[in-house]
C-alpha positions in Angstrom: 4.5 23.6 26.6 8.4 24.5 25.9 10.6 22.9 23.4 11.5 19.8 25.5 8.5 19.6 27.5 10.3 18.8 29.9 9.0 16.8 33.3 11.8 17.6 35.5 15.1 19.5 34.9 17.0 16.7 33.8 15.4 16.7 30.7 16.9 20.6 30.0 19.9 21.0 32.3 22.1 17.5 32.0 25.0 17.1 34.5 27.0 15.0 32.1 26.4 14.3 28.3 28.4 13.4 25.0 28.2 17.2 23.9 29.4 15.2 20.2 26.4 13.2 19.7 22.6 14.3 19.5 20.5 11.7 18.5 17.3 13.3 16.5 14.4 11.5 15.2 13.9 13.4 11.3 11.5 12.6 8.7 12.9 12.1 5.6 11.7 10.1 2.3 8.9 12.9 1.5 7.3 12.8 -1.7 4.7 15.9 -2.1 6.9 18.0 -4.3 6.9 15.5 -7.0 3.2 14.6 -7.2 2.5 18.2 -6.5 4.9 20.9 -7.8 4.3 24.1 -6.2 2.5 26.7 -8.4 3.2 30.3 -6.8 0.4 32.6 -6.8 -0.4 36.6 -6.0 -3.6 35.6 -4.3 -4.6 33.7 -1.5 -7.8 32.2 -3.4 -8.1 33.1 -7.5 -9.3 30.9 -10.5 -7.4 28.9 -13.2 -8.7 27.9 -16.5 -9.4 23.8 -17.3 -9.2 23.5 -21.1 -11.4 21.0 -22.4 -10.0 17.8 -24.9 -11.2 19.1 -28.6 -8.1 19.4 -30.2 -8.3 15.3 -30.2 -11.5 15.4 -32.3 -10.6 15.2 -35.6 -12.5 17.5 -38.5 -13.8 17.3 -41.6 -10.7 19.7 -43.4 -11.9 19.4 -47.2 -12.0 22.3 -49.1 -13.5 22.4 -52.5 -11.9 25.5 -54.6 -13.9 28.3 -54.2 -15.4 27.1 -51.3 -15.3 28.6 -47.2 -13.6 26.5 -45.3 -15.3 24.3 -42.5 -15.8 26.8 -39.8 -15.4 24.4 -36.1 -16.0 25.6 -32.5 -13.6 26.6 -30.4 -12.1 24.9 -27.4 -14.1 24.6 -24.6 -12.7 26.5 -21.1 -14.3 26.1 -17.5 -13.1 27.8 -14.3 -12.1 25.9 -11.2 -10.9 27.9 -8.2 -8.3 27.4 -5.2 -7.6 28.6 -2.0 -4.6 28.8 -0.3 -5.2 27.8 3.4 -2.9 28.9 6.1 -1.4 26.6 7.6 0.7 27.1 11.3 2.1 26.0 14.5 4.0 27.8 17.2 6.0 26.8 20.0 7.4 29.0 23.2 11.0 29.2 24.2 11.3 30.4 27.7 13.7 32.3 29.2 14.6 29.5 31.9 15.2 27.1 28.8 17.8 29.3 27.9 19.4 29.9 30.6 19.8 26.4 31.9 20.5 24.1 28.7 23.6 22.7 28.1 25.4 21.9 25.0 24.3 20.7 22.4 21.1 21.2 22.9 19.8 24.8 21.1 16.3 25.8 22.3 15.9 28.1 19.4 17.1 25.9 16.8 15.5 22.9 18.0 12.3 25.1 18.4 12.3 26.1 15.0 13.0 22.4 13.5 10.5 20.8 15.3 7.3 23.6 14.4 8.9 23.1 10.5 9.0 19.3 10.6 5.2 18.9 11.8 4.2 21.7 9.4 6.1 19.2 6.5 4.4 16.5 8.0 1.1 17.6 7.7 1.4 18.4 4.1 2.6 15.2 3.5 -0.5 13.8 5.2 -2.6 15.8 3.0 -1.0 14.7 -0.1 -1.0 10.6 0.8 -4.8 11.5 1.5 -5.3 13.0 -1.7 -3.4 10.6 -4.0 -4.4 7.3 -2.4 -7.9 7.7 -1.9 -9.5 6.0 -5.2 -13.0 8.1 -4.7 -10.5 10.9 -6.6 -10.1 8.8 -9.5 -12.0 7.5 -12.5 -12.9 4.0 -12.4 -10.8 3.0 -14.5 -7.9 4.1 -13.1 -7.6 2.1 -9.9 -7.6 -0.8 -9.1 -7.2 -3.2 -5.1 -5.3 -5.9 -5.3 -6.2 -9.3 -3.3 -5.1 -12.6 -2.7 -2.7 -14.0 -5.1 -2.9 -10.9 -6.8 -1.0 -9.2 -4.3 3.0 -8.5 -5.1 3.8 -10.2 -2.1 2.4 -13.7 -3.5 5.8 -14.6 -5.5 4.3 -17.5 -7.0 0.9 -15.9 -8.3 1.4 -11.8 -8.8 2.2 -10.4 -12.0 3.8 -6.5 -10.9 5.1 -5.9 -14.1 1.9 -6.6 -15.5 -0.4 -4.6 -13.1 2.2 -1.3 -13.4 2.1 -1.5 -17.4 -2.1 -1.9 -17.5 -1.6 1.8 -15.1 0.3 3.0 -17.8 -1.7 2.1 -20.3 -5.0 3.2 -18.7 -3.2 6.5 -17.9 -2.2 6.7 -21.9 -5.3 6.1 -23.1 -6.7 9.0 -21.2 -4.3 12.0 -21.4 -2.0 10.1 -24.3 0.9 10.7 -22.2 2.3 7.9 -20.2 2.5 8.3 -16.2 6.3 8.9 -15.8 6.1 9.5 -12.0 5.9 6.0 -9.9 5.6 6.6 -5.8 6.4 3.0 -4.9 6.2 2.7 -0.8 9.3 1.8 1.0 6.7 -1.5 2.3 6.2 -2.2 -1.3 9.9 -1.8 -2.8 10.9 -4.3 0.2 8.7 -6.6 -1.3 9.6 -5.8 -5.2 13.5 -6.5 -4.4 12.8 -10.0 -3.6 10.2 -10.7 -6.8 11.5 -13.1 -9.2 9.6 -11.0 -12.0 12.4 -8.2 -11.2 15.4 -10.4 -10.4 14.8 -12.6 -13.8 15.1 -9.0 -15.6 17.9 -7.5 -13.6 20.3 -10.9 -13.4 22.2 -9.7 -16.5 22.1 -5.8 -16.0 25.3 -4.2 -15.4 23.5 -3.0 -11.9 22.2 -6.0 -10.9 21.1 -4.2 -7.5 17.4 -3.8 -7.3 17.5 0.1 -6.6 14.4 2.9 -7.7 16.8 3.8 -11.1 17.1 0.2 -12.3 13.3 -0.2 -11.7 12.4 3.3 -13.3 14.7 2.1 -16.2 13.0 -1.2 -16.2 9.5 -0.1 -16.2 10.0 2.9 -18.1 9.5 5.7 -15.5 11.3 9.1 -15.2 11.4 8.7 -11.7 10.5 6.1 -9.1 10.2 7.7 -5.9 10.0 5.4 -2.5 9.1 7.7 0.2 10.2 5.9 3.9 8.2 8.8 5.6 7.2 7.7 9.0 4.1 8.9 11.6 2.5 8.6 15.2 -0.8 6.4 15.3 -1.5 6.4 18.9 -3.5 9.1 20.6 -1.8 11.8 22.9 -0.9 10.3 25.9 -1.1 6.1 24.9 2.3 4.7 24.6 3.7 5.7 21.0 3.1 3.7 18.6 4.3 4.6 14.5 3.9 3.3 11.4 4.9 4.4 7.5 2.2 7.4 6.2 2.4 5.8 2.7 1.5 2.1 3.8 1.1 -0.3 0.9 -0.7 1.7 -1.9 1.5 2.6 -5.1 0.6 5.4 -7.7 1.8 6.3 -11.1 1.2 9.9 -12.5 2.1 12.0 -15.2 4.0 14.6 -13.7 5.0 17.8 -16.8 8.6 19.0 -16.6 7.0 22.2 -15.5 3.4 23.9 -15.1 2.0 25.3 -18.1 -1.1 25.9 -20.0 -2.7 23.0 -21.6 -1.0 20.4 -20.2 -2.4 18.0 -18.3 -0.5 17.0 -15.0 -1.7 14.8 -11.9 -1.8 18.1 -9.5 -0.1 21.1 -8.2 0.5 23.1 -5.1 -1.1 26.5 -5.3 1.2 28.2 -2.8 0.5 31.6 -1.9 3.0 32.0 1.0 6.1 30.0 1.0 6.9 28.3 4.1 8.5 31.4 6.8 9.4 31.9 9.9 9.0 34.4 12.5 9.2 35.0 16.1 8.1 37.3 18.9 8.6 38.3 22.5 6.0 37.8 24.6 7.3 39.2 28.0 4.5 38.4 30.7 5.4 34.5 29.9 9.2 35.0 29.8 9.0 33.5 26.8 10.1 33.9 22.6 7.6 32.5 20.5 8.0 30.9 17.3 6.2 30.3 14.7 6.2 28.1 11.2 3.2 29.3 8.8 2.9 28.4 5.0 -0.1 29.0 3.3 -1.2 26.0 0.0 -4.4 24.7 -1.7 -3.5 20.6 -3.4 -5.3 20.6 -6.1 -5.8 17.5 -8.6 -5.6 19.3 -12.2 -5.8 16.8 -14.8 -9.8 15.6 -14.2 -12.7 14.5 -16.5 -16.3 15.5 -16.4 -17.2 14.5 -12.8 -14.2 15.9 -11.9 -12.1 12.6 -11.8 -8.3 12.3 -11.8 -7.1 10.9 -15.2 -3.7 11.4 -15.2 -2.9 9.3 -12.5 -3.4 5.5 -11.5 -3.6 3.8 -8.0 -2.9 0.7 -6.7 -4.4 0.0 -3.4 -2.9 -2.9 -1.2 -0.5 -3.7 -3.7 1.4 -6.6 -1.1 -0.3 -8.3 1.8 
């Protein structure tokens, strides 16, 4: 395997090319850093404390003169752990690559982009695992839409309506509201067109459906849409590709920054940030390099059985 895996030296050494254009297939649209903000740690695996919800009990605070005040227990603290799993992929650039390649291809570059964009990928994966399976969540906080239910039935769905019950469910959990919605570029397609949104936008000074103007519409911080796209078929089988995120939508209360006792939807224990680093291996001719990053996801904000509360999914919100 070399950068190009190539079948024949056309696919290396090119005769003729337009040296100007490079046509390169990127994944963009990601969303992971803002369900998960990266938490930097010392330790590949370590504990952090889980405070427990007391200071929302309310106490009896009467004092009679003379008297000892009303002694109450303290807050309650558990342990939960992490571990930062190493994650990596490596790729050879051989000698004969670079002595035959013609402009603009880059065999070190291009080496080095493609090991980094599969190692973003598959953190992404993780993530749209994590947040849009609803066995992670409480049962109230998820919900699979159906039928005339679904955004995509104009006549019938009520979006508004389904996004503000997350909210609430969300508020009456962590009494916060979710000001993070990951809205699916298949989903926004289908919100654009709903004449719930376009009755409420027709007299906004933006009147162009866009993520702000439904953010500032629903009340959301941030609507994000990822776009991000991967490979369904097996190795081998003609490609095939679809959108990572598919149909499922989640709101989650996302802090301004990580601290103690605050409840957030998750973070990103990150023990090594993502690097890069290469090596000669001289029987093969070959540099290799390599893309490493070592993370544990973790969903913070969780109830008794261990639940996410401070988020809300919407499975197969359009048809």
């Amino acid at each position: 395997m070399v950068v190009y895996n190539p079948t024949g030296s056309g696919n290396v050494h090119v005769d003729q090319v337009l040296t100007q254009i490079s046509i390169g297939y990127t994944n963009n649209g990601a969303v992971g850093d803002v369900l998960f903000p990266s938490v930097k740690v010392n330790k590949q695996s370590d504990k952090y404390y889980v405070f427990g919800r007391e200071n929302w009990f309310p106490e009896d605070d009467l004092r009679a003169p003379g008297s000892i005040a009303n002694e109450i227990i303290g807050m309650q603290v558990s342990l939960d752990t992490y571990y930062a799993q190493e994650h990596a992929l490596q790729i050879p650039v051989t000698d004969e690559e670079r002595s035959n390649v013609d402009s603009p291809l880059a065999p070190d570059r291009d080496a080095t982009e493609l090991v980094t964009d599969k190692i973003i990928l598959g953190r992404e994966r993780a993530i749209q695992v994590l947040a849009t399976t609803a066995a992670n969540y409480a049962a109230a906080n998820t919900t699979t839409l159906a039928g005339g239910t679904q955004w995509s039935a104009y006549a019938t769905s009520d979006p508004i309506g389904v996004l503000r019950t997350g909210k609430a469910v969300v508020h009456s959990q962590i009494f916060r509201e979710p000001n993070v919605a990951v809205i699916p570029y298949q989903v926004m397609t289908v919100l654009e067109d709903h004449p719930d949104f376009l009755e409420r936008i027709k007299y906004s000074e933006r009147a162009i459906f866009s993520p702000d103007l439904l953010a500032s519409v629903l009340g959301f911080d941030r609507v994000v849409v990822p776009g991000v796209g991967i490979g369904t078929s097996n190795p081998g089988a003609t490609p095939t590709f679809g959108y990572l995120w598919g149909k499922d939508v989640v709101l989650a209360y996302v802090p301004p920054r990580p601290g103690l006792k605050i409840p957030a939807y998750g973070y990103e224990f990150t023990w090594q940030n993502r690097g890069i680093d290469r090596w000669r291996e001289e029987p093969r001719k070959s540099d290799l390099i390599r893309c490493s990053t070592s993370y544990d996801l973790k969903m913070t904000a969780v109830d008794a059985s261990n639940d996410q509360i401070a988020g809300y999914l919407i499975k197969a919100a359009v048809a």
